[in-house]
C-alpha positions as CSV (number, residue, x, y, z in Angstrom):
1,X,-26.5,-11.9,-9.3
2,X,-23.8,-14.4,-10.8
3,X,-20.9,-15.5,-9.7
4,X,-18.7,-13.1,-11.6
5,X,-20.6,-10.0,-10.5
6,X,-20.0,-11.0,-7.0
7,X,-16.7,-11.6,-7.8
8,X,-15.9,-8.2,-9.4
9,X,-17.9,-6.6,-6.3
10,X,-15.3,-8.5,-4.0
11,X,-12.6,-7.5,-6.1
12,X,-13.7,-3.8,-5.9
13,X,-14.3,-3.9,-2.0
14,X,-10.5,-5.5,-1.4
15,X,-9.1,-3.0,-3.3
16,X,-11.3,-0.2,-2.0
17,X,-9.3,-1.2,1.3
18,X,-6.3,-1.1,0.5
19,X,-6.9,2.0,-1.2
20,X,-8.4,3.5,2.3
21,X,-5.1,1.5,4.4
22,X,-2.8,3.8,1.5
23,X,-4.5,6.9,2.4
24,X,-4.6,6.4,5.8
25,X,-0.7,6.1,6.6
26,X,0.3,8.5,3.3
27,X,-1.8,11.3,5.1
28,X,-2.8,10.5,8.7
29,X,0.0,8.0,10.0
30,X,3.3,8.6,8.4
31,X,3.1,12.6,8.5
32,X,1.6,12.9,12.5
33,X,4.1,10.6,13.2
34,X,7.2,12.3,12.0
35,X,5.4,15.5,12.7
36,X,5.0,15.0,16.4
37,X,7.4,12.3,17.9
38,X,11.4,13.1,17.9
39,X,13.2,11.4,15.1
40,X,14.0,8.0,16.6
41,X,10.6,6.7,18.0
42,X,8.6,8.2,15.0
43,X,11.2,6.1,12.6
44,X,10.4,3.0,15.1
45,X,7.1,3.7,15.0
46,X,6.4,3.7,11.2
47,X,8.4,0.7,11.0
48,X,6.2,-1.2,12.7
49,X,3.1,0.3,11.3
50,X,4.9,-0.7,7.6
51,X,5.8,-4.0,8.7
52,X,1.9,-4.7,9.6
53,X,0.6,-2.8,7.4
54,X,2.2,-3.3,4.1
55,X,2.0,-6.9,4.6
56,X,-1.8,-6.3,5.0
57,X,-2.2,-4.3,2.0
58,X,-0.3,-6.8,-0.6
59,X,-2.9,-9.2,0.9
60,X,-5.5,-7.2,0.3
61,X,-4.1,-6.6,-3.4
62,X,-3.6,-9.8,-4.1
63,X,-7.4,-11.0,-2.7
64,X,-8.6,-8.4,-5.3
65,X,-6.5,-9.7,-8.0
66,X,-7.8,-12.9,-7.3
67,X,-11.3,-11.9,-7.4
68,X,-10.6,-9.5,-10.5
69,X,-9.2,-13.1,-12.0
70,X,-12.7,-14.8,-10.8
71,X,-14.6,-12.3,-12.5
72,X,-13.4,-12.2,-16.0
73,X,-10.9,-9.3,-16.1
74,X,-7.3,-10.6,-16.4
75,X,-5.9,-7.2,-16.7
76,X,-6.8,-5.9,-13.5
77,X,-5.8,-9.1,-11.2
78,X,-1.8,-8.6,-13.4
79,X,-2.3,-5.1,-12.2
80,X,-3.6,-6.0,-8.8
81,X,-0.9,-8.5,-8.2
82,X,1.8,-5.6,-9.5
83,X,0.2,-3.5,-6.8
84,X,1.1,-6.1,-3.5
85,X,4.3,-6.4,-5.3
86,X,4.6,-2.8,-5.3
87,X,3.3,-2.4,-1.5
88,X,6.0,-5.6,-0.3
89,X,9.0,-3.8,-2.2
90,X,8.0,-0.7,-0.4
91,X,7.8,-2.3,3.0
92,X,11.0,-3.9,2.3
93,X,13.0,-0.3,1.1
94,X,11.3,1.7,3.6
95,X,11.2,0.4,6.6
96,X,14.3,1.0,8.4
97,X,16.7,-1.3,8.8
98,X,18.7,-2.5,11.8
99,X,21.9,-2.2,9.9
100,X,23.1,0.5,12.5
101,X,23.6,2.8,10.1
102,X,22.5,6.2,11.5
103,X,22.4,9.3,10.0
104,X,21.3,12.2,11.9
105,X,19.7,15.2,11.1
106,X,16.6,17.5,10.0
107,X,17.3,16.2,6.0
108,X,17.6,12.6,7.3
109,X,14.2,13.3,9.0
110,X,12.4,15.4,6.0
111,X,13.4,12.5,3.4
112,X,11.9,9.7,5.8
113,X,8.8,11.3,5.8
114,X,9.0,12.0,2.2
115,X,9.5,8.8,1.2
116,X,7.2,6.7,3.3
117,X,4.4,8.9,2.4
118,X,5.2,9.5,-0.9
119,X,5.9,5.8,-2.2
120,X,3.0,4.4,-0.4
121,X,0.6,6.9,-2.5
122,X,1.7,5.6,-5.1
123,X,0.5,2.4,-4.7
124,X,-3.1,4.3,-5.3
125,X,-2.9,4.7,-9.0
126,X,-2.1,1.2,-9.6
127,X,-4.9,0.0,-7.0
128,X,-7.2,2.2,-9.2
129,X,-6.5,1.3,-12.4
130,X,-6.9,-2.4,-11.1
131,X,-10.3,-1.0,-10.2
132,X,-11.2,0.4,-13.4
133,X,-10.5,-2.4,-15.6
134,X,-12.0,-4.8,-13.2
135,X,-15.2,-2.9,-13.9
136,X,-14.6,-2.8,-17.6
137,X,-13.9,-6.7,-17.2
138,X,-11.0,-6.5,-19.4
């Protein structure tokens, strides 16, 4: 194997990751949470899990990009590097904020749970077009 093939195996397996941490708080985390916890601790909750979490996933985007850069294929570290963008601008605009700004209420509650789900997914596309030219070594 040379250096670049282990490189784009690396690159793969980082984003593979944070392609499995996406799905896991998109499907599992965010919606149980909201799901079975009252308003207030499941916002708390996620928080936390985005503050972690997020943070973990633009590393993880931006060790594949790295290793995308290693192997040959500039377009997919850009594109893996606009993915931990992506995932640090989403912790930043989702996580609640301790402005003390409350808004109560079942819509307040259904557009949390919305949101955090639905712009973390979003990362995936990105992560797998990363993926794809990575491969392709373009």
């Amino acid at each position: 194997m040379t250096f670049q093939e282990i490189a784009r195996g690396l690159a793969v397996t980082f984003a593979g990751a944070g392609l499995g941490w996406i799905a896991l708080f998109s499907f599992v985390v965010s919606p149980t949470a909201f799901k079975t916890l009252d308003v207030g601790r499941a916002e708390r909750f996620v928080k936390n899990v985005m503050k972690a979490g997020h943070s973990a996933l633009a590393g993880l985007c931006v060790l594949s990009a790295i290793a995308a850069l290693l192997s040959g294929s500039v377009a997919g570290a850009v594109i893996g590097v606009i993915a931990g963008v992506f995932a640090l601008c989403c912790q930043w605009a989702l996580a609640p904020h301790d402005e003390g700004r409350v808004i109560m209420g079942h819509r307040k509650l259904k557009t949390a749970r919305i949101v955090a789900s639905g712009l973390t997914a979003a990362i995936a596309p990105v992560l797998l077009v990363s993926v794809a030219f990575t491969a392709g070594a373009i």
